[in-house]
Backbone as a ProteinNet text record, in pm:
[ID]
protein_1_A
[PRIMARY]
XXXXXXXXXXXXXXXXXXXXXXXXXXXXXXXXXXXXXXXXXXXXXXXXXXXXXXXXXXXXXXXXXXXXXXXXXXXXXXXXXXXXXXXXXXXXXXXXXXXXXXXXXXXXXXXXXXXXXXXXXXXXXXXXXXXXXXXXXXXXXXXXXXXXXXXXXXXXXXXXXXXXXXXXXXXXXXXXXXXXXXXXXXXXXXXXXXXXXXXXXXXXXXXXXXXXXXXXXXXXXXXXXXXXXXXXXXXXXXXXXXXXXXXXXXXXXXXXXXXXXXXXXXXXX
[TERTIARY]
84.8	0	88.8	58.3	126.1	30.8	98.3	-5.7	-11.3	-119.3	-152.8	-221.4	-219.7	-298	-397.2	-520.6	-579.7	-628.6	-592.9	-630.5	-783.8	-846.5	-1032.8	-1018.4	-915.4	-940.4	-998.1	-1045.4	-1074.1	-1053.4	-957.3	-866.3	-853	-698.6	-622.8	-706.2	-735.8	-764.8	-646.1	-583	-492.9	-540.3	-494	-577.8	-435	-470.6	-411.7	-465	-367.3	-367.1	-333.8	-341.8	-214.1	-156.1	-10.7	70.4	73.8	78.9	82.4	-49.1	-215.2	-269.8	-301.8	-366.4	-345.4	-509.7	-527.2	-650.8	-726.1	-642.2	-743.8	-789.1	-752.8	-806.5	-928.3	-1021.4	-1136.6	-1096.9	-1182.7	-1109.7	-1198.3	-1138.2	-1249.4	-1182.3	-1298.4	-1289.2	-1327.2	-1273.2	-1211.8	-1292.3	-1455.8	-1494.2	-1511.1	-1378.7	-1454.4	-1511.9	-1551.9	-1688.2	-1609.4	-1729.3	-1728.2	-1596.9	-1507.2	-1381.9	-1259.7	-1293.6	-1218.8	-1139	-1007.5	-946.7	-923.9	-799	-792	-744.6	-675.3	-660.9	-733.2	-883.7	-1001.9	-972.4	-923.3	-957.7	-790.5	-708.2	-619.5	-565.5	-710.8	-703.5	-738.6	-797.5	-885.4	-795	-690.4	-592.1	-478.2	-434.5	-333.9	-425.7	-546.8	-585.1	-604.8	-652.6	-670.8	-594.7	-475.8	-368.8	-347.6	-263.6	-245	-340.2	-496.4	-594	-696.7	-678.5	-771	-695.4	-735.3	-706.4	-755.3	-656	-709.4	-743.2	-828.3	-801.7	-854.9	-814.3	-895.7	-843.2	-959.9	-899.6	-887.5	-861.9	-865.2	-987.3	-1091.8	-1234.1	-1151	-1209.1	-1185.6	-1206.1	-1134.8	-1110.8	-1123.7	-1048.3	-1006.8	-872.2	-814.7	-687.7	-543.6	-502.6	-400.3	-514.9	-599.7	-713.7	-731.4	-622	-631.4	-541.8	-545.7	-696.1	-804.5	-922.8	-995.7	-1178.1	-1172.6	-1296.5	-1448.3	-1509.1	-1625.3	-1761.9	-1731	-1792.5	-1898.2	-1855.9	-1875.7	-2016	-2073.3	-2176.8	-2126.5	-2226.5	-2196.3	-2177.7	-2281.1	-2279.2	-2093.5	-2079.6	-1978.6	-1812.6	-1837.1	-1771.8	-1751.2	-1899.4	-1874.7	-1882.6	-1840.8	-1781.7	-1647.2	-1581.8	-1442.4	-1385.1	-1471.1	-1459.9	-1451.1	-1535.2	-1518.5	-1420.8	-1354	-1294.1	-1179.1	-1154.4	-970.4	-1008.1	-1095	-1154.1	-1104.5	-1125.7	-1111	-947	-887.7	-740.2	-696.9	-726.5	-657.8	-683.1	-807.4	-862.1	-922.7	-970.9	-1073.6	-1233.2	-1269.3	-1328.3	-1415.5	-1550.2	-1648.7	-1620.1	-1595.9	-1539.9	-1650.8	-1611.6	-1688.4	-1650.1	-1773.6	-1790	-1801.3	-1710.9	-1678.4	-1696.1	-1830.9	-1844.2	-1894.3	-1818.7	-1837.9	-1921.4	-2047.4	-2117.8	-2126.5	-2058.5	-2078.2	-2044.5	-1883.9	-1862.2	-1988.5	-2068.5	-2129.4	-2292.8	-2296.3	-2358.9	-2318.3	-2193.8	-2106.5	-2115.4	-2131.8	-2148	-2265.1	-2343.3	-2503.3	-2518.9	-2467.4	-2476.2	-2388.5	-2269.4	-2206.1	-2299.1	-2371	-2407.7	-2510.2	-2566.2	-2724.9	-2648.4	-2522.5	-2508.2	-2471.6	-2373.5	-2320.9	-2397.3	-2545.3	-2536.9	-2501.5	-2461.7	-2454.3	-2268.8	-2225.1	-2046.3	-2024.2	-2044.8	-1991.1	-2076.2	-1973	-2045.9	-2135.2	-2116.8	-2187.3	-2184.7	-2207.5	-2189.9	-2168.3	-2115.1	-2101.7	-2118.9	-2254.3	-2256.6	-2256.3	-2103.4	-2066.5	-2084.9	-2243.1	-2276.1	-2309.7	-2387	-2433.7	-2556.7	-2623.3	-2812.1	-2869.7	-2997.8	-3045.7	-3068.4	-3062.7	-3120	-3225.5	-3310	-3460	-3538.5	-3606.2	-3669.3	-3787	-3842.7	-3941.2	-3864.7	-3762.4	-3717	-3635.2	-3693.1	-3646.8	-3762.2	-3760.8	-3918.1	-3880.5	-3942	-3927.9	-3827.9	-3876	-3782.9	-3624.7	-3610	-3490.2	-3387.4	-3468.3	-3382.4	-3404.5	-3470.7	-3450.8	-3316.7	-3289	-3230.4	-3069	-3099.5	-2928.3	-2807.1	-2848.7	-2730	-2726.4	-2758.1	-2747.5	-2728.1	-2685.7	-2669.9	-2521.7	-2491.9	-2306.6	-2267.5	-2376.5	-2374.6	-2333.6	-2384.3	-2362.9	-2198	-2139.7	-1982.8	-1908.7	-1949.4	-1902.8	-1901.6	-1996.7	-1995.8	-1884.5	-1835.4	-1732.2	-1630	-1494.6	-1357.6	-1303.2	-1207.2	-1211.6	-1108.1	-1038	-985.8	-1110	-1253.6	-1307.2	-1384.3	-1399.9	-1496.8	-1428	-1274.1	-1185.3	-1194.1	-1177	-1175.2	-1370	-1456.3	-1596.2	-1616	-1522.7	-1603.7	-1545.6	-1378.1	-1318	-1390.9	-1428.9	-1469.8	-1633.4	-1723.8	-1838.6	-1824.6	-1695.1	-1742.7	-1674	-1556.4	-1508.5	-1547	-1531.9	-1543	-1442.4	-1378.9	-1239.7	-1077.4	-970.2	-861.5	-833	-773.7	-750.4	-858.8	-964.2	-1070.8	-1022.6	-1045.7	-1023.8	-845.1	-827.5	-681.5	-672.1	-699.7	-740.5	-808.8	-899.9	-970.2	-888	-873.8	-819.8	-678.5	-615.3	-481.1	-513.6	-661.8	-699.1	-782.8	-852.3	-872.5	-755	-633.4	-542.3	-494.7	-555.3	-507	-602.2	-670.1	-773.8	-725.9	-784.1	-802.9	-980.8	-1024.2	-1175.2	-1224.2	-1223.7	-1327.4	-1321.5	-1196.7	-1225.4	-1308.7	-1292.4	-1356.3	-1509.2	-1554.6	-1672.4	-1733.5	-1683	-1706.5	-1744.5	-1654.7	-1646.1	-1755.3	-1814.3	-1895.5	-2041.3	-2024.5	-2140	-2168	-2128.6	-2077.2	-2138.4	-2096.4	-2124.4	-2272.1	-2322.9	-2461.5	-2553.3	-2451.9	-2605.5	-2609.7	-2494.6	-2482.9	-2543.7	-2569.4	-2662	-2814.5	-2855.6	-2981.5	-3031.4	-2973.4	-2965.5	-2988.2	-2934	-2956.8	-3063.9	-3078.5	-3236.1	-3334.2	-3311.1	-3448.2	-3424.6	-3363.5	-3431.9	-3486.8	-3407.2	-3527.6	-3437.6	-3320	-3289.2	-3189.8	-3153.1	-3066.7	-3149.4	-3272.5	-3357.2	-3316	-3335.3	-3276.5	-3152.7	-3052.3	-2917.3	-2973.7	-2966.2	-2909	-2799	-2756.6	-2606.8	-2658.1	-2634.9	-2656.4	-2545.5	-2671.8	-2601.8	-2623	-2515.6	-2471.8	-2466.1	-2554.9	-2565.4	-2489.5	-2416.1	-2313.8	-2346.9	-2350.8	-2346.6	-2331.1	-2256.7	-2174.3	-2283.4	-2273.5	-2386.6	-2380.3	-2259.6	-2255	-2289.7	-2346.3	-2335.8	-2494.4	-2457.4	-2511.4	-2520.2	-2464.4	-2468.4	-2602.9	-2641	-2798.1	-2872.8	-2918	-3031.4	-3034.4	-2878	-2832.9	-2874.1	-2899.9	-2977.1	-3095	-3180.6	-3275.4	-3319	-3239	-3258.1	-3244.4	-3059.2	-3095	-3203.1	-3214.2	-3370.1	-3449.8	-3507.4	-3587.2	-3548.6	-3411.9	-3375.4	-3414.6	-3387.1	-3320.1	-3523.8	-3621.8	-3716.1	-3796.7	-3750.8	-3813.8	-3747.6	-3601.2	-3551.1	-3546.8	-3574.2	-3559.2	-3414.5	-3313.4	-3196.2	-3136.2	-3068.3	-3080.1	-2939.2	-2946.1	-2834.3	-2686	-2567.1	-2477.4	-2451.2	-2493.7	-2431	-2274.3	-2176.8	-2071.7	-2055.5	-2026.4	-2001.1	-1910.9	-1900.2	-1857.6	-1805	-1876.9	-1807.2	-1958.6	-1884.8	-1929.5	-1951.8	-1974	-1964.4	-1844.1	-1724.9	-1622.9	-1610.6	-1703.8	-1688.4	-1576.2	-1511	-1468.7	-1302.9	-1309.6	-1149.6	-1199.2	-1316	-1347.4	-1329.3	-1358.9	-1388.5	-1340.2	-1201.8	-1208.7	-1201.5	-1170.5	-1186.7	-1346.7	-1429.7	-1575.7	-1598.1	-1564.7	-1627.4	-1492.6	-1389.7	-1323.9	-1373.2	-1451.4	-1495.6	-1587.4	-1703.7	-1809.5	-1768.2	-1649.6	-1613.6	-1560.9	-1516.7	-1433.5	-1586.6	-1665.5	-1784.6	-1860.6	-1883.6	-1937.5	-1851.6	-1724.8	-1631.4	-1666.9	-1723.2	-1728.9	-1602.3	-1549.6	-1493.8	-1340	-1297.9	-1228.8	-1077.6
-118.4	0	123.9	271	350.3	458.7	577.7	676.1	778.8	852	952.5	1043.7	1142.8	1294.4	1341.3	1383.9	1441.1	1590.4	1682.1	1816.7	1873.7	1851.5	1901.8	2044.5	2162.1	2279.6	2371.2	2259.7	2277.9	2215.8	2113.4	2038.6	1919.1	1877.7	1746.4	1593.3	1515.8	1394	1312.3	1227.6	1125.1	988.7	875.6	747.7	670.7	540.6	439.2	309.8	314.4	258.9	127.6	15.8	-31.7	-5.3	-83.6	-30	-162.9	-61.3	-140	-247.5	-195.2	-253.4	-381.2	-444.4	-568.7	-614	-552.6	-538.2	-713.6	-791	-935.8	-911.3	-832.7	-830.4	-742.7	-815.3	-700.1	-572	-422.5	-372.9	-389.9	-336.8	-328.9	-175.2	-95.1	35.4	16.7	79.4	77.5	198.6	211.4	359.2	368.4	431	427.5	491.5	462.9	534.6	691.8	711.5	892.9	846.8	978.6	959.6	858	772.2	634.6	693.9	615.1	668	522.6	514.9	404.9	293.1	308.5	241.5	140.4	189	81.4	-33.6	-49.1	-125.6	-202.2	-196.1	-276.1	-415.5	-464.8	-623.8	-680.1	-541.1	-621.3	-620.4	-469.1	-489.9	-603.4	-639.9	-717.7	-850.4	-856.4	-987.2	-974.9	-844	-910.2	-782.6	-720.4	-691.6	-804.3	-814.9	-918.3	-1034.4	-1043.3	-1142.9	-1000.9	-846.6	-779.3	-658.8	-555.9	-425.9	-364.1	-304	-231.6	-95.1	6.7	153.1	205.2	264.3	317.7	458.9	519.8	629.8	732.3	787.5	916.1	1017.2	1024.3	1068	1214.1	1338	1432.2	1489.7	1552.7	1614.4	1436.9	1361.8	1210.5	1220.4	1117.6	1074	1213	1150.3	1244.6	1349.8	1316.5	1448.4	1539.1	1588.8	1743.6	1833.1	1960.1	2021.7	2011.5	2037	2024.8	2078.6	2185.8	2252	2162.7	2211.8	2105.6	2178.2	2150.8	2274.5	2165.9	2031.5	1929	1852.1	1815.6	1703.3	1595.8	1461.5	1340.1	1360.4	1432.3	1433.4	1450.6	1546.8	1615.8	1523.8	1418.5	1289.7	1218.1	1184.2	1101.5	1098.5	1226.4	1278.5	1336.9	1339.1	1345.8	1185.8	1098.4	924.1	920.4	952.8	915.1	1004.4	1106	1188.4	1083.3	1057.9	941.1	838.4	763.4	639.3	674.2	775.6	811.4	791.7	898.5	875.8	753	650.1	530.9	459.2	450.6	358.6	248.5	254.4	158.5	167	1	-31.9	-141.4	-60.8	-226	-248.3	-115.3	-173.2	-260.4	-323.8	-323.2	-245.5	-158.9	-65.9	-148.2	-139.4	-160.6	-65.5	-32.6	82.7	72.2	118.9	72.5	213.6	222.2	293.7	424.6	537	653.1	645	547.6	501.7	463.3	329.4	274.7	398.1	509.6	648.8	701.4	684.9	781.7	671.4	526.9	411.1	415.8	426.5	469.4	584	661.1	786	816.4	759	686.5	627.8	544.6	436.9	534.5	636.2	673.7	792	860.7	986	884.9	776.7	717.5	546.5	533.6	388.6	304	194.6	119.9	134.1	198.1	229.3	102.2	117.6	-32.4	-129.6	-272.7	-387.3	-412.1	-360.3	-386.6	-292	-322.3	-192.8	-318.4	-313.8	-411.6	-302.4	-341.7	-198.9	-279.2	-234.2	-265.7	-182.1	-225.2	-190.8	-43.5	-11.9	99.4	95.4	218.7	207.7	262.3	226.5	283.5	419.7	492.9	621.9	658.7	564.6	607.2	687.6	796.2	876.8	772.1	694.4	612.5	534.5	502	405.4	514.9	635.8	695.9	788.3	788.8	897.3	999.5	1112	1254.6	1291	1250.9	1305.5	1233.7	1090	1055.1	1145.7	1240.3	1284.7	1430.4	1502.5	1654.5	1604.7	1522.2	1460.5	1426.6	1407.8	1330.1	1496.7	1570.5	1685.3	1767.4	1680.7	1738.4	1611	1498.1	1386.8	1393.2	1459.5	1450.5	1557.6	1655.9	1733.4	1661.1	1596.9	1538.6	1487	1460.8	1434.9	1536.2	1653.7	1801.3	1763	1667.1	1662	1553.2	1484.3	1400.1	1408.8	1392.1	1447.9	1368.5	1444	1373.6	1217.6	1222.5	1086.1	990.3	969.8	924.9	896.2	1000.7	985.3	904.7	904.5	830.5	673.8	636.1	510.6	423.2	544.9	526.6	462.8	563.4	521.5	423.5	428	254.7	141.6	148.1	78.7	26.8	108.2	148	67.6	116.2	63.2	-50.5	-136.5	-239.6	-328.5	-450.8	-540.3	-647.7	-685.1	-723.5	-605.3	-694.2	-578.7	-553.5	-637.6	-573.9	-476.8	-463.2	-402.3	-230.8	-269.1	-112.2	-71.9	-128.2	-102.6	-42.8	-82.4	26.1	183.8	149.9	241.3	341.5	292.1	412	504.6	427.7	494.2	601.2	570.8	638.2	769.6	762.1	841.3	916.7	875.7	964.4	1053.3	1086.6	1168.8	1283.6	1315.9	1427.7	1473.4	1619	1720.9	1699.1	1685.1	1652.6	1766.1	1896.5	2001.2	1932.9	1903.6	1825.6	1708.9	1639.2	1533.5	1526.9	1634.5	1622.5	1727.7	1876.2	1900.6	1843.8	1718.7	1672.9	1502.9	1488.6	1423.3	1479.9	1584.9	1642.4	1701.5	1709.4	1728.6	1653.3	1472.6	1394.7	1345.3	1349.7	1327.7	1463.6	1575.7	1662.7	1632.6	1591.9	1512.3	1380.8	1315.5	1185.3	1237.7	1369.3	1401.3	1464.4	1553.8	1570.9	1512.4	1382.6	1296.4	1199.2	1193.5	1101.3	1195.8	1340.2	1428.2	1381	1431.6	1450	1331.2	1205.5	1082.4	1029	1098.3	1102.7	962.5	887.7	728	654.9	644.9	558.8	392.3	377.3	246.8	250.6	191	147.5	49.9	104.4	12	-157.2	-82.7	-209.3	-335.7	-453.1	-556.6	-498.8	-572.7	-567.3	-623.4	-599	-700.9	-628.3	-659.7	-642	-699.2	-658.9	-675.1	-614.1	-683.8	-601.8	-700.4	-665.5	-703.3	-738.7	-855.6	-945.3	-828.1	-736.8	-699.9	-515.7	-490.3	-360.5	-297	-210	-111.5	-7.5	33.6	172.6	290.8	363	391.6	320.6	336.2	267.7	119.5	102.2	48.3	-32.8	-172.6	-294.7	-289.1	-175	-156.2	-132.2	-16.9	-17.6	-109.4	-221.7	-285.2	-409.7	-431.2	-532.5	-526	-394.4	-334.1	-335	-300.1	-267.1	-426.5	-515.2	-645.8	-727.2	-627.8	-696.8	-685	-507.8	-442	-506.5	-535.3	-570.3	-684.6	-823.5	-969.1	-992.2	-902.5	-916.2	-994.1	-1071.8	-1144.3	-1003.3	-1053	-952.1	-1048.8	-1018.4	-1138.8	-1074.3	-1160.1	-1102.6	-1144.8	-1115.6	-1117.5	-1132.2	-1298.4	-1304.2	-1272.5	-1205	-1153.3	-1004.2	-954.6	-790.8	-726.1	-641.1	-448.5	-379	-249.8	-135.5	-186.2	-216	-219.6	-345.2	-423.6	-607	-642.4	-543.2	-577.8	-577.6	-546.1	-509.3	-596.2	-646.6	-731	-883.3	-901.9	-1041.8	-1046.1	-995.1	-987.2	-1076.7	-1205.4	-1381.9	-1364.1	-1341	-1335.6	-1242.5	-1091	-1001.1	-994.9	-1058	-1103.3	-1233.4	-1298.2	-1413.9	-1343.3	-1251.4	-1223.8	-1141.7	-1041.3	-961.6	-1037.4	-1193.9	-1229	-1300	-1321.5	-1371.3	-1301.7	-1132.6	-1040.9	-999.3	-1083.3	-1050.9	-1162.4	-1252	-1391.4	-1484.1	-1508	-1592.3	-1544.7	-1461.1	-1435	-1392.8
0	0	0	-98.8	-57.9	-42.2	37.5	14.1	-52.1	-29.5	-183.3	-108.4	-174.3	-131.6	-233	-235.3	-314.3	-235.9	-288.9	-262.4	-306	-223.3	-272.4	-287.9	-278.7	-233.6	-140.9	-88.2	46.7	234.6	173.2	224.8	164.3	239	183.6	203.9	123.2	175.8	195.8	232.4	256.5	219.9	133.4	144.3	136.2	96.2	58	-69.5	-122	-254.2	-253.3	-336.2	-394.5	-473.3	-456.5	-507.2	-669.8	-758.2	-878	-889.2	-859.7	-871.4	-1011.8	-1000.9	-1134.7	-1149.2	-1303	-1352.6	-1323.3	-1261.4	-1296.7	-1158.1	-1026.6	-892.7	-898.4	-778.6	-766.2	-688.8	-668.4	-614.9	-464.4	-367.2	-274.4	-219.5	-145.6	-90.4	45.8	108.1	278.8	332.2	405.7	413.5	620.6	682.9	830.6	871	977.3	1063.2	1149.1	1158.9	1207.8	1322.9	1297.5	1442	1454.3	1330.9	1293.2	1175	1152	1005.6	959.5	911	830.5	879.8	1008	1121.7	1130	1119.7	1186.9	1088.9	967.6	850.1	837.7	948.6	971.1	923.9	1003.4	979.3	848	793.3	656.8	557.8	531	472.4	487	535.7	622.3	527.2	532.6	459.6	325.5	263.9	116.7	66.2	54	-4.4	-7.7	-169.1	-232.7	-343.2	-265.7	-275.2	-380.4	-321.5	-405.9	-390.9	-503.1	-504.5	-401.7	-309.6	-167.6	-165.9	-143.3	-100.9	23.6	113.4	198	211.8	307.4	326.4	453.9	526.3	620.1	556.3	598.4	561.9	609.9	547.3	598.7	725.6	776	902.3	951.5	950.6	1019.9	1000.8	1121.8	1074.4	1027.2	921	852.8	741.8	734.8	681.9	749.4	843.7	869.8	883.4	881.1	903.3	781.1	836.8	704.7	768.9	721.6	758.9	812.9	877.8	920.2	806.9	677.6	632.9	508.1	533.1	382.5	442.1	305	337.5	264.1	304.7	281.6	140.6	26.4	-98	-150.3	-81.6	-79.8	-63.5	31.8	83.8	-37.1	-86	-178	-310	-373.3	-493.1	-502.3	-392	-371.8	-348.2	-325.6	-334.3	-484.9	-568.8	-675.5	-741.5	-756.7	-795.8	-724.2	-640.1	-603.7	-659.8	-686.1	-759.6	-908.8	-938.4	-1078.4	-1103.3	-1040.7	-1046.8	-1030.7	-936.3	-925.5	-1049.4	-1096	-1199.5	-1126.7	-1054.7	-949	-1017.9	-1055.1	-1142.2	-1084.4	-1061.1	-981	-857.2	-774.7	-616.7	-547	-460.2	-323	-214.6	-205.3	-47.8	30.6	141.7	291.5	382.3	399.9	559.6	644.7	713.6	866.5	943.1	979.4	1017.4	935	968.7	851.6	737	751	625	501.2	583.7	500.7	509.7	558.4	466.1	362.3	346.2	218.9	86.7	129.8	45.9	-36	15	35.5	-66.5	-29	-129.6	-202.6	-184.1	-331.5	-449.3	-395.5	-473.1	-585	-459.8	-504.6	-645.5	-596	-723.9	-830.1	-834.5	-915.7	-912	-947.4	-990	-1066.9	-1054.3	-1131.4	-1146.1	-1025.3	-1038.9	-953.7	-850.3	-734.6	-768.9	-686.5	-744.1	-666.8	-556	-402.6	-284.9	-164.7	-91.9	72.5	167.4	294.2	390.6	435.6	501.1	682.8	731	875.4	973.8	1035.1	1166.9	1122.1	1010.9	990.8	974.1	883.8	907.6	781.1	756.1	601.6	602.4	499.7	498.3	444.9	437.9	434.3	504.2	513.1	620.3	652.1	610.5	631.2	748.5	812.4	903.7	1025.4	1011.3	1129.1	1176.9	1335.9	1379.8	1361.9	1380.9	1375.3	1489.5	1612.2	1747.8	1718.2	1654.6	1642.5	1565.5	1436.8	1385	1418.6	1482	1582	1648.2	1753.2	1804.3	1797.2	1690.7	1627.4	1602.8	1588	1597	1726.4	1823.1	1975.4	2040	1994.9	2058.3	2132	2059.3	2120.1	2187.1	2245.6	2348.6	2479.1	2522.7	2635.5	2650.1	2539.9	2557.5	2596.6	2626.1	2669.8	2840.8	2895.6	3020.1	3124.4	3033.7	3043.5	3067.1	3153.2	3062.1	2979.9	2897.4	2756	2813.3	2923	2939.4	2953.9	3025.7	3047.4	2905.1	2833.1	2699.9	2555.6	2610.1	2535.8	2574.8	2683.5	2708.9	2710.2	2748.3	2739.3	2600.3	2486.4	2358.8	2257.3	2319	2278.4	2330.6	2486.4	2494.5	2476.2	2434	2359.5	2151.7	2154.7	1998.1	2005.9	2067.9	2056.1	2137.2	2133.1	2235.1	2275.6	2205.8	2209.8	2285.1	2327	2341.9	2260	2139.2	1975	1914.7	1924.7	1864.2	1929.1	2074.4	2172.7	2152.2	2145.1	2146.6	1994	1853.7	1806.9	1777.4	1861.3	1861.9	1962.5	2050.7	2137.1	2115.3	1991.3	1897.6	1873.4	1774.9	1680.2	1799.1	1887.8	1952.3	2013.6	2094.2	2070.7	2028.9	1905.9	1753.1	1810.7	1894.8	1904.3	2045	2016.6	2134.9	2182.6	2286	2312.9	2262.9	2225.5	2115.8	2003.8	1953.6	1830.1	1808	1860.2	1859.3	1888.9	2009.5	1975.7	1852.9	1847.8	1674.2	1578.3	1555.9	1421.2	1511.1	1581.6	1629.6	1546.8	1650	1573.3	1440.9	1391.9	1214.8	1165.8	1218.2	1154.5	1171.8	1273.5	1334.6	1217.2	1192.2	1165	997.8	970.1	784.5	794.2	878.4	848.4	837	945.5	961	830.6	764.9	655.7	541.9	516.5	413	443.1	566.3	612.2	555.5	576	557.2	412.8	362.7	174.3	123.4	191.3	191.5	-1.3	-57.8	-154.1	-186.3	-61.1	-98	-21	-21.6	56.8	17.2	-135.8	-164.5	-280.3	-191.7	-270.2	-372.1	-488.7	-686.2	-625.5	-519.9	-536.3	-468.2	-494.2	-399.6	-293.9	-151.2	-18.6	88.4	148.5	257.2	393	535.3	656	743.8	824.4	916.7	1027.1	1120	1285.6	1401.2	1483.3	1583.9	1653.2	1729.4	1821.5	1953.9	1991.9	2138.6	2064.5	1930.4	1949.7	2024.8	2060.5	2172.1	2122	2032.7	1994.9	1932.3	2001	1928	1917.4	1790.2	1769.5	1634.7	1622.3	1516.7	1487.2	1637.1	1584.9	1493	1605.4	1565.7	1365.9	1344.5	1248.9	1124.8	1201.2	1035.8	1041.8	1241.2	1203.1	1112	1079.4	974.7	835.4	823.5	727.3	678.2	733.2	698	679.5	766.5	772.7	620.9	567	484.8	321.4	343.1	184.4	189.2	293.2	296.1	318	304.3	367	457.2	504.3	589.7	681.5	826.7	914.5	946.9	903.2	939.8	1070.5	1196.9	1260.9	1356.8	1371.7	1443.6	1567.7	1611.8	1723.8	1808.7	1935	1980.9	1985.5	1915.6	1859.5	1867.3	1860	1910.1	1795.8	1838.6	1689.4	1580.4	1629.5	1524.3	1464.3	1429.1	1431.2	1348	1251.2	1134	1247.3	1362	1415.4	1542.7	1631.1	1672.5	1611	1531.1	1479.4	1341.4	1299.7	1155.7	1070.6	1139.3	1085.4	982.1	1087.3	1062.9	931	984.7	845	717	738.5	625.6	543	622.7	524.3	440	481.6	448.7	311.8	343.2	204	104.2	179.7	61.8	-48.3	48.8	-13.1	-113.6	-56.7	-136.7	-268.6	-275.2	-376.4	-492.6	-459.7	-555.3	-507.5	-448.8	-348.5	-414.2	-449	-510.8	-401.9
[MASK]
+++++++++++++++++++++++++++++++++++++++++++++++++++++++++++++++++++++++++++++++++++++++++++++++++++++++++++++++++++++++++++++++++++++++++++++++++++++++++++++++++++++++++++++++++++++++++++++++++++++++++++++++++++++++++++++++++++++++++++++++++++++++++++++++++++++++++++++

């Protein structure tokens, strides 16, 4: 893997490539969740570099994506996805996202159909306004108020240990939390909560074009997540894979488990 910079003009993205990709591999795309960079997607690289064309990336204002204004929407996310897609020559990916990630997948899919082969959406939720109440989404850009009441040592180890369930899982996570000052972190918390509310309202990626695949951790807790892909999973016949023993992050919990599943959504490839 090496890395690469793409300049939006309004800040730097950072990702990772392969290196000298080879047109007979599929590609797959690496998308993490709000506060997560590319870190989270560790284990997955480590397995199919080599087996598939890899990319992931540092989402803006994530990771080595900063500084970078809190100023973007998801739309916005994921036309600067396809704009590095373009440059690489990444052809038929499979989306891999892991909670916000798999929003930007979502609305990937919806500006550009018929671009990905698929979408693996890990421990994330539909964006249909039909599968969320009214108070849930008043709600969601004041949710991360309450992390103001915390100190940030406590809200650091609260939310490793909140999205992981494993020591490898938290022990990631809490790297990657490292990387923040607690304003930052909850900022760009809430950023991300008021860009999901947003794209629920317009009701505009209600249903993903791409075949897809449900993932969620048997121990997650987080919101309202089960909840939703129950539905999701009740409303498209979907079935939910779920991950034993893992949390919000299943893919860094259990990555035996959601590495089989991508290699599956790949054609066993």
């Amino acid at each position: 893997m090496i890395e690469k910079r793409y300049d939006t003009g309004r800040g730097t993205i950072v990702y990772e490539v392969s290196e000298g990709s080879d047109a007979a591999r599929p590609w797959v795309v690496f998308l993490p969740g709000l506060t997560a960079d590319r870190r989270l997607f560790a284990p997955q690289i480590a397995y199919f570099e080599g087996r598939a064309n890899c990319l992931v990336w540092d989402a803006p204002a994530h990771g080595a994506s900063r500084p970078f204004p809190l100023d973007f929407s998801l739309e916005d996310l994921a036309r600067w996805l396809g704009v590095i897609m373009d440059a690489e020559g990444v052809q038929a990916p499979l989306l891999v996202g892991q909670s916000m990630g798999g929003y930007v997948a979502q609305v990937f899919d919806g500006l550009f159909p018929g671009r990905s082969r698929g979408i693996v959406s890990v421990d994330s939720a539909p964006l249909g306004r039909g599968y969320y109440k009214s108070w849930e989404l008043a709600c969601l850009p004041f949710v991360t108020r309450m992390f103001r009441l915390y100190p940030w040592g406590t809200l650091k180890r609260t939310s490793a240990e909140g999205n992981a369930a494993t020591p490898e899982g938290r022990a990631i996570m809490s790297s990657i939390l490292a990387g923040y000052e607690k304003d930052e972190y909850c900022r760009l918390s809430a950023h991300g909560f008021a860009m999901l509310a947003d794209v629920v309202r317009s009701d505009e990626y209600a249903e993903p074009t791409a075949a897809l695949v449900l993932i969620v951790g048997e121990l997650d807790r987080t919101g309202f997540i089960r909840k939703y892909n129950e539905l999701w999973s009740a409303r498209t016949g979907l079935p939910i894979r779920w991950i034993e023993g893992a949390a919000h992050n299943p893919n860094a919990d259990n990555p035996v488990a959601v590495n089989a599943i991508i290699e599956e959504a790949l054609g066993g490839n």
